[in-house]
C-alpha positions as CSV (number, residue, x, y, z in Angstrom):
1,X,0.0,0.0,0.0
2,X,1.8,3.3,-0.9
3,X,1.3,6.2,1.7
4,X,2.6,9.3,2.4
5,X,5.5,9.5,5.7
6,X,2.0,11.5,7.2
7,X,0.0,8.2,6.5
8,X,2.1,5.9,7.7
9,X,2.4,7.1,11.4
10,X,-1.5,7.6,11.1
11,X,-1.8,3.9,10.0
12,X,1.2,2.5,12.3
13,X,-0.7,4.4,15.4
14,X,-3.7,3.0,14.5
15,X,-2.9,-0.4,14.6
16,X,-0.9,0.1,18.1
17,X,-4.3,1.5,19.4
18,X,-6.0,-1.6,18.4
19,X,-3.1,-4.0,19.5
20,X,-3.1,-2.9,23.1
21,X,-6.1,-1.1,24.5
22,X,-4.1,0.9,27.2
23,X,-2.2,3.3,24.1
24,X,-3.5,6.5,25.0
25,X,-2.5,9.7,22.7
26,X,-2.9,13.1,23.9
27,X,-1.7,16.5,22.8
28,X,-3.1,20.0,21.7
29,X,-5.6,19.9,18.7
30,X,-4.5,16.2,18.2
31,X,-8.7,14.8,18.2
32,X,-11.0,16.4,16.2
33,X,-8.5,18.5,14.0
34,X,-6.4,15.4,13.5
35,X,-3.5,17.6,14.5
36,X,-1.8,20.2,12.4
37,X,-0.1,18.0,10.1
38,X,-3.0,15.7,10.2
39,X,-0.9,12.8,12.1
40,X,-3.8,11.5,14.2
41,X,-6.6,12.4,11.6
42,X,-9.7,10.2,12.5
43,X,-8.4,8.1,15.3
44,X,-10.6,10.2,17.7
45,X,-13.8,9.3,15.6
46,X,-13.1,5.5,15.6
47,X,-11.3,5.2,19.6
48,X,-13.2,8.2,21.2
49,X,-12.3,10.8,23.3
50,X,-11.1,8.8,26.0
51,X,-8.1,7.8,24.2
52,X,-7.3,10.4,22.1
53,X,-7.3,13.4,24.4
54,X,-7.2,17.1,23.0
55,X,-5.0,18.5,25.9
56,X,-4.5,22.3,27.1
57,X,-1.9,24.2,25.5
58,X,0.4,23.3,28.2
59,X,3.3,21.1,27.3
60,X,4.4,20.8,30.8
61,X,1.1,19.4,32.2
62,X,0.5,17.3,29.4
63,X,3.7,15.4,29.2
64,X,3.6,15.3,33.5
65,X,0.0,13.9,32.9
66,X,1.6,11.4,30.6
67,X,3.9,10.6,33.5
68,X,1.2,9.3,36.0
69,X,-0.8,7.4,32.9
70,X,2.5,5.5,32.5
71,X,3.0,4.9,36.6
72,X,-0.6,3.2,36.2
73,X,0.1,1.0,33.4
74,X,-0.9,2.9,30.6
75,X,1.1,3.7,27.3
76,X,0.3,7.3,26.6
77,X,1.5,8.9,22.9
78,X,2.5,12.3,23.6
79,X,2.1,14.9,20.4
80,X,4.5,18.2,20.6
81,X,2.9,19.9,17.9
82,X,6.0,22.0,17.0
83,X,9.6,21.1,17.9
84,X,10.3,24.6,19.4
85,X,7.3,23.8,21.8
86,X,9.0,21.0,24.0
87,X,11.1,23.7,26.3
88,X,8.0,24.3,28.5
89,X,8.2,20.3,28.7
90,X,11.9,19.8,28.7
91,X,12.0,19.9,33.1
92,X,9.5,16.6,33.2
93,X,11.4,15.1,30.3
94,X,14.5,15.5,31.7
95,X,13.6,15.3,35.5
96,X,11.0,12.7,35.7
97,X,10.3,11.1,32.4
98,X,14.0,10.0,31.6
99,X,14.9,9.4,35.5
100,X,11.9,7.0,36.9
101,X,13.4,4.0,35.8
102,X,16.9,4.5,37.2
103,X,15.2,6.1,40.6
104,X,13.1,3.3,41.2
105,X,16.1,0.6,40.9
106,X,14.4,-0.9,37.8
107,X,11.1,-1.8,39.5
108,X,9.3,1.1,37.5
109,X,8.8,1.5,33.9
110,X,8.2,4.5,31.9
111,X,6.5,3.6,28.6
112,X,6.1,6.5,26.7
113,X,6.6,7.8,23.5
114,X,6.9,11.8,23.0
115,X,6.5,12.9,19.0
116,X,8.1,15.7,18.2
117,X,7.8,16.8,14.4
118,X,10.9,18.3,13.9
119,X,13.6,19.8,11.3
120,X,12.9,23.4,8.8
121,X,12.1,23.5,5.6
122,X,8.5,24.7,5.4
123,X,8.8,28.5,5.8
124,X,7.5,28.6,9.0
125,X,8.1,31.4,11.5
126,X,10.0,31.5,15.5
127,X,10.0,28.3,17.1
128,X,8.7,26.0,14.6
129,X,11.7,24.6,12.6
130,X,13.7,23.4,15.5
131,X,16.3,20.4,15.9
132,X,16.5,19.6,19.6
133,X,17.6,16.1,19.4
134,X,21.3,16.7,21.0
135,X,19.6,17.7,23.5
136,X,18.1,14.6,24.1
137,X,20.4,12.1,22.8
138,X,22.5,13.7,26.0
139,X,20.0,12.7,28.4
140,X,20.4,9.5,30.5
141,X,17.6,7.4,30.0
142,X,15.6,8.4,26.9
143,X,15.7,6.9,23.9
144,X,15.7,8.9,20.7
145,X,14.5,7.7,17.1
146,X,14.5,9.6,13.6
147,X,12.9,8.3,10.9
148,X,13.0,9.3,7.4
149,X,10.9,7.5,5.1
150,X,6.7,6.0,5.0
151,X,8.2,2.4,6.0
152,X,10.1,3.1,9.1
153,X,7.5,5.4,10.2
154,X,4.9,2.7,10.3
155,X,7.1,0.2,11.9
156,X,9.1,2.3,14.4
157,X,6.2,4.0,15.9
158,X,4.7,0.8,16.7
159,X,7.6,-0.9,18.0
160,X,8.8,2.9,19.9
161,X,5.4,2.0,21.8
162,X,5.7,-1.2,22.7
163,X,9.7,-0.5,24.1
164,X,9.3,-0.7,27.7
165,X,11.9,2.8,28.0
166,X,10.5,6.5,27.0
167,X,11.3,7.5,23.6
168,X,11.5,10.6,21.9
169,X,10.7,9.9,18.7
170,X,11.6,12.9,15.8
171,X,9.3,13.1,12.6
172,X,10.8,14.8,10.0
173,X,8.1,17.5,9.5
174,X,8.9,18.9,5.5
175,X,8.7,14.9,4.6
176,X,5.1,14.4,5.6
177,X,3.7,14.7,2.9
178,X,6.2,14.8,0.3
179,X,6.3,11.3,-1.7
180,X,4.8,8.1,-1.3
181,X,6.3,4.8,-0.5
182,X,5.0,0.9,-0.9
183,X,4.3,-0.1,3.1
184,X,4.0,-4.1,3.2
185,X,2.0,-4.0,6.7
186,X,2.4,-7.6,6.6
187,X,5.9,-7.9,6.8
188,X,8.4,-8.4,9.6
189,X,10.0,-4.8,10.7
190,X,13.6,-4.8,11.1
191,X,15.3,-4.2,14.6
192,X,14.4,-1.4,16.3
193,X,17.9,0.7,17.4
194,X,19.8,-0.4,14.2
195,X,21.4,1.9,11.8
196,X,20.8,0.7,8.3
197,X,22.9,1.1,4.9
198,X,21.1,2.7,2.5
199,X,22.7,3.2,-0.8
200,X,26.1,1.0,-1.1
201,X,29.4,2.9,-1.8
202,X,33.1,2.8,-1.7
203,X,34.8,6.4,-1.7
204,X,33.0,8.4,1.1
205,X,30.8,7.1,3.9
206,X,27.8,9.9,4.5
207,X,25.7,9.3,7.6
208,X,22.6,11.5,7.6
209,X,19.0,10.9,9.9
210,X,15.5,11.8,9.4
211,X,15.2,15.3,6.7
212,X,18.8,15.1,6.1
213,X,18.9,11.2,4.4
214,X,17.1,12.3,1.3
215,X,19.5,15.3,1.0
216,X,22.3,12.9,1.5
217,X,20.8,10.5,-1.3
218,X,20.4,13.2,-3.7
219,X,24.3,13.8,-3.0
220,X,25.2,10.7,-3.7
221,X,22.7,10.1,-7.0
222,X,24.9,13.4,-8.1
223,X,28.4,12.8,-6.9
224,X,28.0,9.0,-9.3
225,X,27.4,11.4,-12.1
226,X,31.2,12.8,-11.2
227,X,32.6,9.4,-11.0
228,X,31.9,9.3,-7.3
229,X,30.7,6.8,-5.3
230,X,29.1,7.7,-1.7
231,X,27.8,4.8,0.8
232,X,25.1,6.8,2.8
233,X,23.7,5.3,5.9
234,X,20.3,6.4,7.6
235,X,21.3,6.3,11.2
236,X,17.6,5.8,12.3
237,X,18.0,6.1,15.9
238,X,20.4,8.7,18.1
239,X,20.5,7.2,21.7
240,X,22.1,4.7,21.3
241,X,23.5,5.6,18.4
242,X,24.4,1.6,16.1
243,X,28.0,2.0,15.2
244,X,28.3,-1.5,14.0
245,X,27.3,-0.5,10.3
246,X,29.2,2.8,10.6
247,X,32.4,1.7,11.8
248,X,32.5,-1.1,9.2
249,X,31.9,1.3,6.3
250,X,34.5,3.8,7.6
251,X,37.2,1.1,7.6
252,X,36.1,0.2,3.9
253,X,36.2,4.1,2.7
254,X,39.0,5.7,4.7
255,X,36.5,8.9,5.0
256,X,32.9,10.1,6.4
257,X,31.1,13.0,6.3
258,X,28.5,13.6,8.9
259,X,25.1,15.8,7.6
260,X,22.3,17.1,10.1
261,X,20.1,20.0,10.0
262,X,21.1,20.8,13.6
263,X,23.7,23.7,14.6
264,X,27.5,21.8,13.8
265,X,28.4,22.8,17.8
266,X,27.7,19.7,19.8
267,X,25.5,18.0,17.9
268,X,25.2,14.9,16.7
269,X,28.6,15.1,14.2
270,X,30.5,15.6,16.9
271,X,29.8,12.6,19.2
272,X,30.0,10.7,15.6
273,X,32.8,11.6,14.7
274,X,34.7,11.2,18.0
275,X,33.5,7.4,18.2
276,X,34.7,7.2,14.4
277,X,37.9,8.4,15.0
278,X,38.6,6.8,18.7
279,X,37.8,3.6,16.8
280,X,39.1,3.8,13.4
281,X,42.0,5.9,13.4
282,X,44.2,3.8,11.3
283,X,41.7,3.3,8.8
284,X,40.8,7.1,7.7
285,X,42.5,9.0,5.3
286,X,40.7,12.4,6.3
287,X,39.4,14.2,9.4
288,X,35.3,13.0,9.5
289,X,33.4,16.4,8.3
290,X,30.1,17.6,9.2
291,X,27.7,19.6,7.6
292,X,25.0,21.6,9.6
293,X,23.3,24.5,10.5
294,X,25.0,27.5,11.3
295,X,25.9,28.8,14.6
296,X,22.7,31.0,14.8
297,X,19.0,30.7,16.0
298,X,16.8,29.4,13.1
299,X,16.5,32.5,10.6
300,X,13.2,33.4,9.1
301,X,11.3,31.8,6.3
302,X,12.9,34.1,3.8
303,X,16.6,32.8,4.9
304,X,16.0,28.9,5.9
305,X,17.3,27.7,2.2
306,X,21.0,29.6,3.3
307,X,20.8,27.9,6.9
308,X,19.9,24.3,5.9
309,X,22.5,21.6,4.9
310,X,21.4,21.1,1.1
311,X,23.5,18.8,-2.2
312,X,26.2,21.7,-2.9
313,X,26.9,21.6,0.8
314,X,27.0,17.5,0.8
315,X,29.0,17.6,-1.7
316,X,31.8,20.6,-1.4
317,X,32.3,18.8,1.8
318,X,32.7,15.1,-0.2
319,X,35.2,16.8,-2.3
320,X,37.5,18.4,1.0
321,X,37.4,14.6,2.5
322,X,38.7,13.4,-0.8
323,X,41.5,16.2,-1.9
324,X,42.7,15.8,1.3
């Protein structure tokens, strides 16, 4: 069945609401609107109100609510509608939802699952075009997901729900809606914190996750017309971060280059390319490179095409690792 990235979280929610009758979803505008981007569009209608709850606009309160429906068993969905939004939340994340288990000595889970659409790239204004995920990648206890196509968002939502550990699961929010994939809801999903290989190559490794793995495909379909060929890997999830396919593509190319839409200061690249280069030193003929946003707050609308990582970007910083 072909759907939409949109579709398929609507379709892989769905069928976690009818696999376990204690999935609750709540957030702001997320039951009768369907939410902004339309994510939860008609699960209201067909599970009522008492499991698909239109919240307050209070982030705080809604993920600390989300807290005591976990202590009691349940599985609640949490919907930030903006990535920007989560600060008001970011004390219960950080204080309660990611430190229960650890507090209690193990004897208390916290299943929840908190989606935050995240990433630029639809010319929107202040606080909507944010990429927090450093942020909670650094955090003890939480486990963080990206996914970047129709088929991993159907899978990893469900299986984000089921995992016994809070997860902060990142939609990439300008790939809603974008293209359509073939979802085989009948098959078996792969595991859930894996990395994954997903174009084969042998001069530059290019790890990308979520918005950024089509930009890094789009790289590599280009760089092959130049006699180039770029391996890129969809990292999938950030805590913990699956070096295995990583490290083994590294030691095969000699170089990497590491693209994210977040700022290049202590994101994501950095912890990458530390593990790359504590690991495979002897193997790498050139510093790892990242590509990011700037060192700046999210610029307006008018500017976000400057700011975000994009092909010429991908591949000026291809052609430094391989001059070098």
């Amino acid at each position: 069945m072909k759907m939409t990235l949109a579709k398929a979280l609507n379709a892989g929610l769905r069928q976690a609401m009818e696999d376990d009758s204690k999935v609750v979803l709540m957030g702001e505008d997320i039951g009768r609107l369907g939410g902004v981007f339309r994510i939860t569009d008609g699960l209201q209608k067909d599970f009522g109100e008492a499991r698909v709850i239109d919240t307050p606009l209070a982030e705080s309160g809604i993920v600390g609510t989300a807290v005591g429906l976990a202590l009691r068993g349940y599985r609640p969905v949490v919907e930030i509608q903006f990535d920007g939004f989560v600060y008001p939340a970011y004390d219960q994340i950080v204080s309660q939802v990611a430190k229960f288990h650890y507090r209690s000595g193990g004897r208390v889970a916290m299943p929840m699952v908190i989606r935050i659409p995240f990433g630029g790239g639809i010319g929107a204004v202040e606080h909507h075009s944010e990429s927090p995920e450093a942020q909670f990648a650094h955090t003890p206890g939480l486990k963080v997901m990206a996914c970047s196509n129709p088929v991993d968002a159907y899978w990893m939502i469900q299986q984000a729900i089921a995992h016994p550990d809070p997860v902060i699961f990142l939609e990439p929010k300008r790939l809603y809606h974008s293209t359509k994939a073939d979802v085989d809801v009948d098959a078996t999903p792969g595991e859930l914190f894996e990395s994954r290989v997903v174009r084969s190559g042998s001069d530059v490794t290019v790890l990308a996750y979520g918005p950024t793995v089509k930009t890094a495909l789009t790289a590599a379909e280009a760089a092959a017309g130049e006699g180039k060929s770029l391996e890129v890997i969809d990292l999938r999830t950030l805590s913990p971060l699956d070096m295995a396919p990583v490290l083994e593509s590294v030691r095969r190319t000699g170089r990497a280059v590491v693209v994210h839409e977040a700022h290049v200061n202590l994101g994501l690249g950095a912890e990458l390319a530390a593990r790359i280069t504590e690991t495979c030193f002897h193997s790498l003929e050139a510093p790892v490179l990242r590509v990011g946003g700037f060192d700046t707050p999210y610029p307006p609308a008018r500017a976000e095409e400057h700011f975000l990582p994009d092909l010429d970007r991908v591949l000026d910083a291809v052609d430094r690792s391989l001059a070098w």
